[in-house]
Structure formats: C-alpha cells, structure tokens
KEKE-3310 file (N, C-alpha, C; in steps of 0.2 Angstrom, whole numbers, plus 5000, padded with zeros to 4 digits):
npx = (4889:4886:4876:4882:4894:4899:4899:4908:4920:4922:4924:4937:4945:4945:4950:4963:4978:4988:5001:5019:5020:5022:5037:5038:5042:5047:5048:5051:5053:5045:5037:5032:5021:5012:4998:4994:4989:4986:4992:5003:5007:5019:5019:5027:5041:5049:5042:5034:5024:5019:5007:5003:4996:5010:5014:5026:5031:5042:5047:5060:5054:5062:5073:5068:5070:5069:5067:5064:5057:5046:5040:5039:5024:5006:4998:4982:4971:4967:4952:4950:4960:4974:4989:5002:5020:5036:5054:5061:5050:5045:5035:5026:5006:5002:4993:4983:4977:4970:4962:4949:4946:4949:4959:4973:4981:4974:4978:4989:5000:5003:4995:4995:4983:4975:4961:4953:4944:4927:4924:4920:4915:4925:4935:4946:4951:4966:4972:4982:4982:4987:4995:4985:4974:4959:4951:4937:4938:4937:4923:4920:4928:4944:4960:4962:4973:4978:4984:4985:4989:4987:4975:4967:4961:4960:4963:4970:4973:4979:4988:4993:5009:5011:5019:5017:5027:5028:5021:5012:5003:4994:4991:4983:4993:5004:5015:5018:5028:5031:5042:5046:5056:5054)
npy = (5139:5129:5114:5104:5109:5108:5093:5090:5098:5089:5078:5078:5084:5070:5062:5067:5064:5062:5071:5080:5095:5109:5116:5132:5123:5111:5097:5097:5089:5071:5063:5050:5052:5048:5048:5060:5075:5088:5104:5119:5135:5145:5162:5171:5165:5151:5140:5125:5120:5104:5093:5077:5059:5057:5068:5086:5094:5103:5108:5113:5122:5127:5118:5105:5098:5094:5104:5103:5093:5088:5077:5075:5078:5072:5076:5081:5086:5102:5113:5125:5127:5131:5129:5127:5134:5126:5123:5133:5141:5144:5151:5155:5157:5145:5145:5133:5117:5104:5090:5094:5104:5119:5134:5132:5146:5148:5152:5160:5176:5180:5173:5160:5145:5134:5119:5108:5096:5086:5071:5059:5056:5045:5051:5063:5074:5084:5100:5109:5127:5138:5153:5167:5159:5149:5137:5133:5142:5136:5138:5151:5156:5155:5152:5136:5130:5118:5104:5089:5086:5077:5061:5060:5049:5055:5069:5080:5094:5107:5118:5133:5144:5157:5167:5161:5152:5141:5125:5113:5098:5089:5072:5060:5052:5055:5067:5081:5094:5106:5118:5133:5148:5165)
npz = (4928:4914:4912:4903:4902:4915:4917:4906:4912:4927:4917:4912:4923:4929:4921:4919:4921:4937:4942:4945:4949:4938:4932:4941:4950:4966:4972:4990:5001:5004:5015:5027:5039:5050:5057:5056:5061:5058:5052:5049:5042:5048:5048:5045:5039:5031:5037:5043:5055:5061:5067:5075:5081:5090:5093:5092:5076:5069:5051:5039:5026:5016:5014:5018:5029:5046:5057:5072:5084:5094:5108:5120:5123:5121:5108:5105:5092:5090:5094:5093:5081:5082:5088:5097:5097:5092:5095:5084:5079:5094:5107:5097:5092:5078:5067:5061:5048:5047:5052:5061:5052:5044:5037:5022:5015:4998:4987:4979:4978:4965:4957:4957:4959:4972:4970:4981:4973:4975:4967:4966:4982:4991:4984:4984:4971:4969:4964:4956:4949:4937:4935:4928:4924:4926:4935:4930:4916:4904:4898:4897:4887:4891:4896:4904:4914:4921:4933:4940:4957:4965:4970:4984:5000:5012:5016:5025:5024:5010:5003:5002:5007:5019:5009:4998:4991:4995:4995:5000:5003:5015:5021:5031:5032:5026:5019:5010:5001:4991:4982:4976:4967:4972)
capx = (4892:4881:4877:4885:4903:4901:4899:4916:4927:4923:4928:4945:4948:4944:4956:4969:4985:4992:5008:5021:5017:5027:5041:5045:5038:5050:5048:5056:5055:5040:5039:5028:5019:5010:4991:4996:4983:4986:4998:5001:5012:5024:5018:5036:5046:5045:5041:5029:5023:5016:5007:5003:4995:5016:5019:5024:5037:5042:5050:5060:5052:5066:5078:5065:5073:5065:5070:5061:5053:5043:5040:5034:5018:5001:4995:4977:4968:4964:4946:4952:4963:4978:4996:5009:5027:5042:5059:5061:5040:5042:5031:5020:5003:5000:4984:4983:4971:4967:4956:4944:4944:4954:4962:4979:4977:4971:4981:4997:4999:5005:4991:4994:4979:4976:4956:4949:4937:4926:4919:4916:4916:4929:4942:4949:4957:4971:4973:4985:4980:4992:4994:4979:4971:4952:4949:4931:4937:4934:4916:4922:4935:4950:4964:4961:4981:4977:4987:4982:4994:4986:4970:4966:4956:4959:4967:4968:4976:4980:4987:5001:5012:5008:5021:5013:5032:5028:5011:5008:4999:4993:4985:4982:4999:5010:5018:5024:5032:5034:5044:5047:5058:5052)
capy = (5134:5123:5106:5100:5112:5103:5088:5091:5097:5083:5073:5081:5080:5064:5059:5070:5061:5065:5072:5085:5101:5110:5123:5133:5119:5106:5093:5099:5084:5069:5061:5047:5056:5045:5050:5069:5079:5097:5108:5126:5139:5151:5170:5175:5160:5146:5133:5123:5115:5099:5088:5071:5060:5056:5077:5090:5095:5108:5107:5121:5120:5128:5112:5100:5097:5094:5104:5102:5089:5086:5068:5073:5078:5068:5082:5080:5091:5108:5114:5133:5127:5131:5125:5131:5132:5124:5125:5140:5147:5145:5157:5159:5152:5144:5141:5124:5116:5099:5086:5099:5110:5127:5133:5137:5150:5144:5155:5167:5185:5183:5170:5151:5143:5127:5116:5102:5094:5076:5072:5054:5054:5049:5054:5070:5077:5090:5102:5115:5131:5142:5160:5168:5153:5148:5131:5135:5145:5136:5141:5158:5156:5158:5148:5133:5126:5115:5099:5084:5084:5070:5061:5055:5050:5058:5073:5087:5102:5105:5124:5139:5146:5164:5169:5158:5151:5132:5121:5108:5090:5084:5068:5054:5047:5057:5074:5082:5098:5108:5124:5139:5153:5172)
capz = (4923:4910:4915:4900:4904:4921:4917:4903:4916:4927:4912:4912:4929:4932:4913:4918:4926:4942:4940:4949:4949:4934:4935:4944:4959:4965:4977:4993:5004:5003:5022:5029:5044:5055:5062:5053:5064:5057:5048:5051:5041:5049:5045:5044:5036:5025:5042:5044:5060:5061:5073:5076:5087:5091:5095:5086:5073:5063:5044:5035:5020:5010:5014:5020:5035:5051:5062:5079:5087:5102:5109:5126:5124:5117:5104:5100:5088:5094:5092:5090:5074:5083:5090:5099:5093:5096:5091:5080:5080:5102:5106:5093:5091:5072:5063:5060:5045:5047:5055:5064:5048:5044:5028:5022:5007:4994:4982:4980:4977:4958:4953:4960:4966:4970:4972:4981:4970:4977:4960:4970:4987:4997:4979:4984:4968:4972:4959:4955:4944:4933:4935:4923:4923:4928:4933:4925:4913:4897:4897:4896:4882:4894:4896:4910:4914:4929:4935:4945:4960:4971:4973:4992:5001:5018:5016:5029:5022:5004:5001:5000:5013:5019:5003:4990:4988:4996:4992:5005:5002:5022:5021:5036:5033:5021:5018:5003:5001:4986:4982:4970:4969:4973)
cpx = (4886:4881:4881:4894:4904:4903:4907:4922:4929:4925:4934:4949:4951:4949:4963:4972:4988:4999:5010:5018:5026:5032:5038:5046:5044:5048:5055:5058:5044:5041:5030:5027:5014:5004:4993:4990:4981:4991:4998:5007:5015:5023:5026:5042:5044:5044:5035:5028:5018:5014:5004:5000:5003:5019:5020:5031:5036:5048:5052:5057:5058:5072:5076:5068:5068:5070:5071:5055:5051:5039:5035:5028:5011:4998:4988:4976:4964:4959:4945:4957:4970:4985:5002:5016:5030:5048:5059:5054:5041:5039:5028:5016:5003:4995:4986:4977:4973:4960:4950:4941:4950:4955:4968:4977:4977:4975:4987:4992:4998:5001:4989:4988:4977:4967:4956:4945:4937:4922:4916:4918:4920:4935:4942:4955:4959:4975:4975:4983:4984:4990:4991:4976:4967:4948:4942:4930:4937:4929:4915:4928:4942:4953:4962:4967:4979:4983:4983:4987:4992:4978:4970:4962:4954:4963:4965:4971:4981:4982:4994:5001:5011:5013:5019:5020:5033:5023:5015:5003:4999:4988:4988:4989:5002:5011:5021:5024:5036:5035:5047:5051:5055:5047)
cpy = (5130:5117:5103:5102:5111:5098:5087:5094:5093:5079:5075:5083:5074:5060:5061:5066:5066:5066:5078:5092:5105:5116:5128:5127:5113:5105:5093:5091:5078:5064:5057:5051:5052:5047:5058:5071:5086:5098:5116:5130:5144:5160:5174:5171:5154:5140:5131:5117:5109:5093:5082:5067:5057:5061:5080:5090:5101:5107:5113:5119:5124:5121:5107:5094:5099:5097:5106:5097:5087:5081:5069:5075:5077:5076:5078:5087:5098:5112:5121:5130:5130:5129:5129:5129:5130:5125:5132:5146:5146:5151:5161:5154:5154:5143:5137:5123:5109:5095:5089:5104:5114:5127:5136:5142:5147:5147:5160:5173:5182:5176:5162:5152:5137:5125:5109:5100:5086:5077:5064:5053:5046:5053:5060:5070:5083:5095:5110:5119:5137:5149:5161:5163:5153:5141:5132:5139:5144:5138:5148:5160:5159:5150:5141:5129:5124:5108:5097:5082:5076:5069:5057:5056:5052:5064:5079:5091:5101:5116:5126:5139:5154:5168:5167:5155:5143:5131:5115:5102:5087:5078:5063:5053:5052:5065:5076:5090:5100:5116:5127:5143:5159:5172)
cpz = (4921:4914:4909:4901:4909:4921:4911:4907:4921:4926:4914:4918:4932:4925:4916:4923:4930:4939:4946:4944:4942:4935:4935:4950:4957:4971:4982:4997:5002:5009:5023:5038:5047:5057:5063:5057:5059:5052:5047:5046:5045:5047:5043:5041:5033:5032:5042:5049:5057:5067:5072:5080:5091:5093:5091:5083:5068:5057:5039:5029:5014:5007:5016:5025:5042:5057:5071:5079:5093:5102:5113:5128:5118:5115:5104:5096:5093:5090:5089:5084:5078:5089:5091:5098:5098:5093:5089:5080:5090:5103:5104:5092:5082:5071:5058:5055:5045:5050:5058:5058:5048:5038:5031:5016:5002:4987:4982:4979:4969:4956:4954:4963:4965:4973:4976:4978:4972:4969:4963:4975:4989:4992:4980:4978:4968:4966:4959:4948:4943:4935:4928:4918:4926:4930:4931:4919:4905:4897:4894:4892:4887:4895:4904:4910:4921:4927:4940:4950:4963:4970:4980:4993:5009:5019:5020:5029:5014:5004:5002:5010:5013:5012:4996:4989:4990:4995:4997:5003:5010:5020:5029:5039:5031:5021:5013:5004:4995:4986:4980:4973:4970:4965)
residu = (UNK:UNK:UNK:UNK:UNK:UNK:UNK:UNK:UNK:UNK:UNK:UNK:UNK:UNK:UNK:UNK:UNK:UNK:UNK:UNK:UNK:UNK:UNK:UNK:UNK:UNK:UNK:UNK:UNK:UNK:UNK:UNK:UNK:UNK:UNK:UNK:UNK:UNK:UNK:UNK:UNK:UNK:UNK:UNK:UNK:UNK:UNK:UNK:UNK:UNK:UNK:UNK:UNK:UNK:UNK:UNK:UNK:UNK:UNK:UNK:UNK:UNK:UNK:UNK:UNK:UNK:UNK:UNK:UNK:UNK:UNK:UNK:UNK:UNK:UNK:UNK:UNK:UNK:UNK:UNK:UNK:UNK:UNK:UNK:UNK:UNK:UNK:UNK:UNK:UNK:UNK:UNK:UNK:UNK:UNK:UNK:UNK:UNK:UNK:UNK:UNK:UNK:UNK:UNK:UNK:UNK:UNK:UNK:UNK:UNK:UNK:UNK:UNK:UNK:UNK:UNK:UNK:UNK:UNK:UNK:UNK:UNK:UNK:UNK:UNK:UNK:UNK:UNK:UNK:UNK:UNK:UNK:UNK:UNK:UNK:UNK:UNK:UNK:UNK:UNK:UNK:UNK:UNK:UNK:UNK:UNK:UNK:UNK:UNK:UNK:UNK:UNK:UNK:UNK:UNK:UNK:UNK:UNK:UNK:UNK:UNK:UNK:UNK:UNK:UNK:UNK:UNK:UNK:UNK:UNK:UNK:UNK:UNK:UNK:UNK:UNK:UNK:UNK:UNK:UNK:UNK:UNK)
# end
C-alpha cells in the first residue's frame, strides 16, 4: 500500500462514526463484565464462556442469556489460552482470547471479517468488513464497506464464533454480543 492510500485510509478510519454493525447483525445482549480476563467460543454451539477475576460464566449467545456461573473459584488467566467448561461446555476445554493473547476467528465462511487497527496507541478501533470487501481495497479499485464497531482502549478479544453467526466485543469491563441468521 502507498504512503499516501495509507495515510487515506487512516483518514477514514479515524472520520468514520462508530455505529452498530448493519443487518443482518443485531445486538444480542451488551453486559458490564467486571475484570473480563478471556472469552472463549463453544466449537459446537453458539456459547461463549467467560472468565473473570469473579469466575466463570457461560452466555447463549442466540438469547444472550447467562446461562451458568461459577463463584467458587478465583479464575486467573491461563497461560495455555484455555478454560475449562461449566454448565453446558462441562467437560470440554475452550480456547480462550484475552489478556495473555489468543485469537477468536477473525472471519466467516461466507466473507465477514473483522480488524483491529491502533492508529494511535492505546485507540483500538474495531472494525467490521462486508462480504467482498477489502479493508485495503480502495487502492485496488474494489469496494472497501467497513464500519466502526468500537474504539477501546483495552480490548481483549474482538472476533466470530466458530460458525461466523456471533461477533464478540471483550474489553476490561464490558461485553457486547452481536448476532445474524444462517
């Protein structure tokens, strides 16, 4: 990429208004999460574990409903990236992306993908990109359809669930939970 089609998409980054993500994407649930450590996706269902330094909990993501939570044990962060289930995932281990690192995917099957860009350290902006779309793909005469979900400044996990049909926002404190049909 040019320095000058650089330096023009971090214009437009940095112009563009955060906003929701557009249909098909609706906000499932948006939850104050307290010393959020991690976040894991479910391989086989829309769930998604979550730990804390408070414990853990799991969240349907179709109904954004919490539907297990554990008190009784001090969670820290685990250095292998993952977390053992409770409630509905009990035994099965999750990979976790948070405060140590890990990814969730970063993209569906049928074309979502979503970036982190720091254009100034610590602003993390959180940006969804359209099926047959390029966040770099003006330079290349092709469409560029992005959104500005969020900017934070402490975000530890930004991404799809193993079907591409929820997007995730982990930061410090907060939770959000977005979700399309098939």
């Amino acid at each position: 990429m040019t320095p000058s089609a650089l330096h023009t998409l971090r214009e437009t980054i940095r112009q563009l208004p955060v906003t929701a993500p557009p249909a098909p994407w609706v906000l499932v649930t948006q939850r104050a999460a307290g010393s959020l450590l991690e976040v894991g996706f479910d391989r086989d269902a829309e769930l998604l574990m979550v730990t804390s330094s408070a414990g853990r909990s799991v969240i349907d993501c179709v109904t954004g409903e919490k539907i297990a939570r554990d008190y009784t044990e001090e969670v820290e962060s685990d250095r292998y990236l993952e977390a053992e289930g409770i409630g509905p995932l009990a035994g099965k281990t999750i990979a976790m992306s948070g405060i140590n690192g890990g990814s969730l995917p970063l993209g569906s099957d049928d074309g979502w993908c979503v970036h982190n860009v720091t254009l100034a350290w610590p602003e993390q902006h959180l940006l969804l990109v359209e099926p047959g779309s390029w966040l770099h793909g003006a330079e290349h005469n092709r469409p560029a359809t992005f959104y500005k979900l969020a900017i934070e400044y402490d975000c530890r996990a930004f991404g799809f669930s193993y079907s591409g049909r929820t997007l995730v926002i982990a930061s410090s404190c907060d939770l959000l939970i977005y979700r399309r049909g098939v």
